[in-house]
C-alpha positions, -999 to 999 in steps of 0.1 A, spaced: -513 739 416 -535 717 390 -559 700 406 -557 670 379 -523 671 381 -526 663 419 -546 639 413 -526 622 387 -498 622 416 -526 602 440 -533 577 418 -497 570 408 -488 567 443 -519 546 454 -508 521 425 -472 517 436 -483 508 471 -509 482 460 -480 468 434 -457 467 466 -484 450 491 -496 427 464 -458 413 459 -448 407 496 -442 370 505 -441 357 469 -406 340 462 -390 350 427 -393 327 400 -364 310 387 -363 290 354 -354 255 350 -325 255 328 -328 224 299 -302 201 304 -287 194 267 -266 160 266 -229 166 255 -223 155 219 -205 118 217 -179 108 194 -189 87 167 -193 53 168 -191 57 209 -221 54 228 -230 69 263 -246 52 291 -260 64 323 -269 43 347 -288 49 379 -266 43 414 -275 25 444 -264 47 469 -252 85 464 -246 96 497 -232 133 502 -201 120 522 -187 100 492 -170 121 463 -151 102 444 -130 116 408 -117 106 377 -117 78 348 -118 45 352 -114 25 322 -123 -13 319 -122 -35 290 -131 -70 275 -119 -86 241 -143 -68 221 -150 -33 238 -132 -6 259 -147 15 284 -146 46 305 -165 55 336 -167 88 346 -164 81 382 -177 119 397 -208 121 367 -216 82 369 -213 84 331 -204 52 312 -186 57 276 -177 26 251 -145 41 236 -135 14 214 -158 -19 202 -145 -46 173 -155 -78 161 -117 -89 167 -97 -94 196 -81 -67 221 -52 -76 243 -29 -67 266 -48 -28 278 -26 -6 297 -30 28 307 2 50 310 1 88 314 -35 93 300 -32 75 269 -43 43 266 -22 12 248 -37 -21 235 -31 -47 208 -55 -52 184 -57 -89 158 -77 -97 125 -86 -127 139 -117 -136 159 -100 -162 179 -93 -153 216 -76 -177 224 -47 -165 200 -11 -150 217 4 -148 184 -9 -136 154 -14 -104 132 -12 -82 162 -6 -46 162 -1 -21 193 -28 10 189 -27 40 212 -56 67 220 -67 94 245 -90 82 270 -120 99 252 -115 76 223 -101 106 200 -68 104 183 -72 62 177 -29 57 162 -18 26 151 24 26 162 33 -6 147 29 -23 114 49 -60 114 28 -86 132 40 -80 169 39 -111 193 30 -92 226 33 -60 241 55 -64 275 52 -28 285 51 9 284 76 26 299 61 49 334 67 86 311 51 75 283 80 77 262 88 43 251 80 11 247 86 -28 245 68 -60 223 81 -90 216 82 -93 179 71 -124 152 109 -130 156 105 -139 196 129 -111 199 130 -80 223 120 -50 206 120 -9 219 97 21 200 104 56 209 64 62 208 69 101 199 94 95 168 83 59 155 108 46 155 123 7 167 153 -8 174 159 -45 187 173 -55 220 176 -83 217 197 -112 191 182 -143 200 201 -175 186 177 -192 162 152 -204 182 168 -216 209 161 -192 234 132 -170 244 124 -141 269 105 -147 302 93 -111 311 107 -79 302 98 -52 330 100 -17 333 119 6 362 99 34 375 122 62 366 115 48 327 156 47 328 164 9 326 148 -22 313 151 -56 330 147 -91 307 152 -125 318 165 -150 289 161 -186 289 183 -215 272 158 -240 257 189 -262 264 180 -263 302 162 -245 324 187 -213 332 190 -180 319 201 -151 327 187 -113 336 198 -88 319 196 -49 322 193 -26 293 199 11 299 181 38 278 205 68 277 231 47 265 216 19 248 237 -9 264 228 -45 278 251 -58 306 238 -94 327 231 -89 362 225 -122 369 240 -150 347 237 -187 347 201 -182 371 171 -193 375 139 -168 383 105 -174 383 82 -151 366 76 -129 396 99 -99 394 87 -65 408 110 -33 410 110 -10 436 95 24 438 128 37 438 144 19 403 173 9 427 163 -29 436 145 -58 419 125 -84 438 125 -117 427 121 -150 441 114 -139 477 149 -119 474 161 -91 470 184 -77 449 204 -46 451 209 -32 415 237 -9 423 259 -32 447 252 -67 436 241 -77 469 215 -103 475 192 -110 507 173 -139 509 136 -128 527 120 -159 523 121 -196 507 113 -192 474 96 -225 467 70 -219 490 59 -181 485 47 -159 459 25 -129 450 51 -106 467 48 -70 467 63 -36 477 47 -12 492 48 28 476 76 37 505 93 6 504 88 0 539 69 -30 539 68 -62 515 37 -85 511 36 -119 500 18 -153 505 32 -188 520 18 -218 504 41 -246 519 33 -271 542 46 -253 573 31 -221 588 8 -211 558 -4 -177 554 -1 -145 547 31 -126 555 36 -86 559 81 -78 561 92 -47 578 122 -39 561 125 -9 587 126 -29 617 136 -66 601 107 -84 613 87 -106 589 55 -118 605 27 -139 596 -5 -116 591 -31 -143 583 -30 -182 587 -44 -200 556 -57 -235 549 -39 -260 523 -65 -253 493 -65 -211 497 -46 -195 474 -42 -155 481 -27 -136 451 -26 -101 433 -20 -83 462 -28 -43 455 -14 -16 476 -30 19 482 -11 49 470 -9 57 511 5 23 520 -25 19 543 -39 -10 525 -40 -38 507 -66 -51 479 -61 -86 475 -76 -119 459 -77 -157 473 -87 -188 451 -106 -214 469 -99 -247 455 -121 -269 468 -157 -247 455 -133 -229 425 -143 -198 440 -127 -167 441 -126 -137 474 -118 -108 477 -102 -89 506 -95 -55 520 -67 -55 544 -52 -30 571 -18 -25 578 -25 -9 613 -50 -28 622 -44 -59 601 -82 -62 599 -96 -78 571 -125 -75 555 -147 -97 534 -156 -76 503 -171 -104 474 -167 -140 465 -181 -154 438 -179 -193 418 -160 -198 388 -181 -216 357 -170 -251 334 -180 -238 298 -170 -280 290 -136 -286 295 -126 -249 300 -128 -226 337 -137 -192 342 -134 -172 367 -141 -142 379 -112 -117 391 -130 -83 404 -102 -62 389 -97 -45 421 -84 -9 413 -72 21 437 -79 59 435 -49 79 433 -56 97 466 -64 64 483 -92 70 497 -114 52 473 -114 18 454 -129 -2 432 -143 -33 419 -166 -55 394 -190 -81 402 -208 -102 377 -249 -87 374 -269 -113 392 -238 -131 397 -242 -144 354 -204 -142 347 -214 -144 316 -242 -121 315 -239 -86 294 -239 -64 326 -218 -57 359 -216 -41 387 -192 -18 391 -188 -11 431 -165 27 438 -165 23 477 -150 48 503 -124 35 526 -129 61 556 -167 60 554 -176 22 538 -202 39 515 -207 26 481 -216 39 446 -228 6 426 -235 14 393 -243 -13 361 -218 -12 333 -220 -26 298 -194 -54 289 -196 -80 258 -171 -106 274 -151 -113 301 -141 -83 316 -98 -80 313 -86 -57 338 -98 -21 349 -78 13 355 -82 45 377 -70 75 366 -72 105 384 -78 138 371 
């Protein structure tokens, strides 16, 4: 054999071993990707602010939206990514969130104290794309969008009733009001998106009379004539009774049941599997907070209250577990809010904060208590600093099994309205 050949064969072998000494212990490189921010939509803006507290055992998901009279908002809850979707020198009104798609009313004028005025009902996805105006004659008010997103109702510059099949564009009146001399109270939706129930008023005097309108067929029949019902009217879950009043009534036999007087409560509220109904007592005897058991029949006091508290908007989670829910203070003009347990009807003390005189006119503040579709999480906004009129919050996404929470600091111009949680 060659003796340069052999040695050829040496040295290649002597250099593979020093290569495979020299590279023991030494971990692998790995490249730090660049992070390239996602591309906005034009005139949005993106925000991201720094949390508090990002403990591994709280997860939360989804969208939350929040709004004020100039500017809407998203959240995105998992990324802690804030989004302005929506900002105008005019006013926005009456924000609701219905299948993804978000529904507001929109004015020329710079007024916010105007109800009435050259208002038109917008709609757009909650990423701010597809931005569609769906009316064009001065609406009065948008009273609500039906549950399926297929419809839904304003009270036109005529006072009267109106419907709009959002996917064909198309309106038709409800309602014939008699020259002026009557007006709607509420008009509210049934879960199942199948009926509509209005209450009517006689200027004349102070009854009315509820009436139900039925989609597929497009008639109105009364259900109750010649009555008189406050503003609170909730359906239940299942579209086949309406609570008003502290009673309830069953919308496919007529019959009535009287829970509780009606001059003295309010704030009542079903719970997701109708077994429960909560609602505050205000009167002079046995104030407090109340929790019915419509499986059992007993109605029980949960809390005892003092004269001057007010507890109202209570919130249930999707599970029926819970209950968000907000008490006035008369005496500081202060404002709570609550967390309460069915089980273990503990409650728990989650904010309060003082209302502001801006001269002869109050603010408060509200917390816009919102739940996570899962239940598991909720959350609320506290003033930065607690400035109600500074041009920061807090927004506060706490875990109900763990008590961790997410703060983060959101943008706002004004007041904040009301917030939403959608869930992916």
């Amino acid at each position: 054999m060659n003796k340069h050949f052999i040695q050829n064969i040496l040295r290649f072998l002597l250099l593979v071993v020093i290569t495979l000494i020299s590279g023991c212990g030494r971990s692998p490189t790995i490249d730090s990707p660049t992070l390239t921010p996602a591309p906005s939509l034009t005139p949005t803006s993106m925000v991201t602010p720094s949390p508090t507290n990002t403990s591994e055992q709280i997860h939360p998901k989804g969208i939350l939206v929040y709004y004020d009279h100039k500017n809407i908002y998203s959240v995105d809850v998992e990324n802690q990514k804030v989004k302005t979707l929506l900002s105008t020198d005019t006013v926005l009104q009456d924000l609701t969130v219905v299948q993804g798609v978000i529904y507001f009313t929109n004015t020329t004028s710079k007024n916010n104290n105007i109800t009435h005025d050259d208002k038109e009902i917008f709609k757009m996805k909650l990423d701010g794309s597809d931005l569609e105006q769906l009316t064009t004659g001065e609406i009065g008010l948008l009273t609500g969008v039906a549950p399926n997103g297929k419809y839904l109702t304003y009270i036109g510059m005529d006072s009267n009733l109106w419907l709009l099949d959002i996917e064909n564009n198309m309106s038709e009146e409800i309602t014939e009001l008699k020259n002026g001399y009557d007006f709607l109270r509420f008009a509210s939706w049934s879960p199942n998106s199948s009926d509509l129930l209005y209450f009517q008023v006689s200027r004349s005097d102070s009854e009315g009379s509820l009436f139900l309108y039925t989609i597929e067929d497009k008639k109105t029949k009364a259900i109750l004539p010649n009555s008189i019902i406050s503003f609170n009217l909730t359906w239940s879950p299942d579209s086949n009774k309406e609570l008003s009043d502290i009673s309830i009534l069953n919308l496919e036999n007529g019959e009535i049941i009287q829970v509780d007087n009606r001059n003295e409560s309010s704030g009542y509220t079903w719970s997701y599997d109708e077994v429960y109904m909560i609602y505050a007592k205000e009167g002079e005897k046995t104030p407090g907070i109340y929790l019915s058991n419509f499986k059992n029949g007993e109605n029980n006091q949960i809390k005892a209250i003092e004269q001057n508290m007010h507890p109202y908007d209570f919130t249930w989670s999707p599970n029926n577990t819970m209950i968000l829910y907000k008490q006035s203070e008369g005496s500081t003009n202060g404002t709570y809010l609550f967390l309460l347990g069915i089980k273990d009807k503990k409650i728990t003390n989650l904010a309060y904060q003082e209302g502001r005189f801006v001269g002869a006119n109050y603010w408060s503040w509200e917390f816009f208590p919102t739940w996570a579709t899962n239940g598991k999480f909720f959350a609320y906004i506290t003033p930065s600093d607690g400035d109600i009129f500074k041009d920061t919050a807090i927004l506060h996404i706490q875990s109900v099994t763990s008590e961790e929470t997410i703060k983060l600091e959101i943008p706002k111009r004004e007041l904040i309205e009301n917030t939403y949680w959608i869930n992916p």
